[in-house]
C-alpha positions in Angstrom: 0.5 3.3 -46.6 4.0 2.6 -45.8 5.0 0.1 -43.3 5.7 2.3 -41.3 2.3 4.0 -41.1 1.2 0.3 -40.9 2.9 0.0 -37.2 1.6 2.4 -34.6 4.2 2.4 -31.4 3.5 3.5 -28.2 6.2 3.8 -25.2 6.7 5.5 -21.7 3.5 6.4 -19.8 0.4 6.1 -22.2 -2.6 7.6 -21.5 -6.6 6.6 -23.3 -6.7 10.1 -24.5 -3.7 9.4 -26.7 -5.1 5.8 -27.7 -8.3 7.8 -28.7 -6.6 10.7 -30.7 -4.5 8.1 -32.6 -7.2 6.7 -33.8 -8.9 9.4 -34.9 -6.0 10.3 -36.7 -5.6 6.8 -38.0 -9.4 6.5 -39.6 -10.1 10.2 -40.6 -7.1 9.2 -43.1 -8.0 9.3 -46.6 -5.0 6.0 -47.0 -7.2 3.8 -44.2 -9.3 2.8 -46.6 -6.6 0.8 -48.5 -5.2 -0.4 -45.2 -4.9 -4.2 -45.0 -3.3 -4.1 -41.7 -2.2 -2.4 -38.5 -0.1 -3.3 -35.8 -0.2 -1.6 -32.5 3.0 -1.7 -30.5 3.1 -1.7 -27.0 6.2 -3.3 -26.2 7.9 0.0 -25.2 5.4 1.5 -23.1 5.8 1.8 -19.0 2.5 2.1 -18.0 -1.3 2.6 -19.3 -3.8 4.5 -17.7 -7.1 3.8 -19.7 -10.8 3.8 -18.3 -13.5 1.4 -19.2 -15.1 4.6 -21.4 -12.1 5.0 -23.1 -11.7 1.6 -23.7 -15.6 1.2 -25.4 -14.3 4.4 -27.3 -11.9 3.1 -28.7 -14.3 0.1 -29.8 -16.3 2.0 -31.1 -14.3 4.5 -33.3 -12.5 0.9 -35.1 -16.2 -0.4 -35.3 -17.2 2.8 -37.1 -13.8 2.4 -38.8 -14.4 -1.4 -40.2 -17.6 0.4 -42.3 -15.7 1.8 -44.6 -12.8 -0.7 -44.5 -13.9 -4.2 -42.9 -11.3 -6.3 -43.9 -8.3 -5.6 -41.5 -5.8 -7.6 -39.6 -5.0 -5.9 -36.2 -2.5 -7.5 -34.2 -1.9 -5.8 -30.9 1.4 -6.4 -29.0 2.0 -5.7 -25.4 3.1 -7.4 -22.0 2.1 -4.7 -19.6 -1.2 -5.2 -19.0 -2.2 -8.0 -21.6 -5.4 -8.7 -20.3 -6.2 -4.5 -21.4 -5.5 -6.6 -24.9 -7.4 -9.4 -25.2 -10.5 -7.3 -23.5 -10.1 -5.2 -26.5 -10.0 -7.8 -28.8 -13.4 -9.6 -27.1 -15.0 -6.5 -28.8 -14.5 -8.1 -32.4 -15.5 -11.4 -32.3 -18.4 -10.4 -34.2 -16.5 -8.7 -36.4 -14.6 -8.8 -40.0 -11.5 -7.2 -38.3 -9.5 -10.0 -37.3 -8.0 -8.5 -33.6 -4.9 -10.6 -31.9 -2.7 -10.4 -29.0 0.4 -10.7 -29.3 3.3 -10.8 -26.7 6.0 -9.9 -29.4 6.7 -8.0 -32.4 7.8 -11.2 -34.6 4.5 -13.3 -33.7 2.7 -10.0 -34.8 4.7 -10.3 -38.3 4.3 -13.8 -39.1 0.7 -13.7 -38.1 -0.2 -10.3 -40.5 1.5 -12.5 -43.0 
């Protein structure tokens, strides 16, 4: 994958339907499986509407995901709502994903590299 299939950017008003689709999209990808990492861009967005089920869907499809690939960075960046981000994150900590939050794109970078 390209980096720009490596960098997933949301923006304007983001719903947890969208989130789940993405990654759907994301995993049923025949490239995923060479993916080393992802970052999931935030920055742009005005608001996020996402429940607590989407949320433990969304956990669940990357642990499903890290099966067939368990060795990826995934550095999430976003100021709205950061806390939305480091819950997400909590969900790997028994994982072989490493999951960040990140406040800006450049931290993202440096730490992917």
């Amino acid at each position: 994958m390209g980096e720009t299939r490596r960098v997933l950017k949301y923006s304007g008003n983001v719903s947890g339907k969208e989130v789940v689709n993405a990654c759907s999209a994301i995993y049923g990808d025949h490239r995923f499986d060479a993916l080393d990492y992802k970052i999931v861009d935030f920055l742009d967005i005005e608001s996020i509407q996402i429940s607590e089920h989407e949320l433990l869907k969304i956990a669940f499809q990357d642990k499903a995901a890290e099966l067939t690939n368990p060795h990826i960075k995934s550095a999430i960046v976003m100021t709205i709502g950061s806390e939305l981000g480091e819950q997400f994150a909590s969900y790997f900590d028994d994982s072989g994903w490493e999951v960040e939050v990140f406040e800006d794109i450049e931290s993202a970078r440096q730490w992917i590299a």
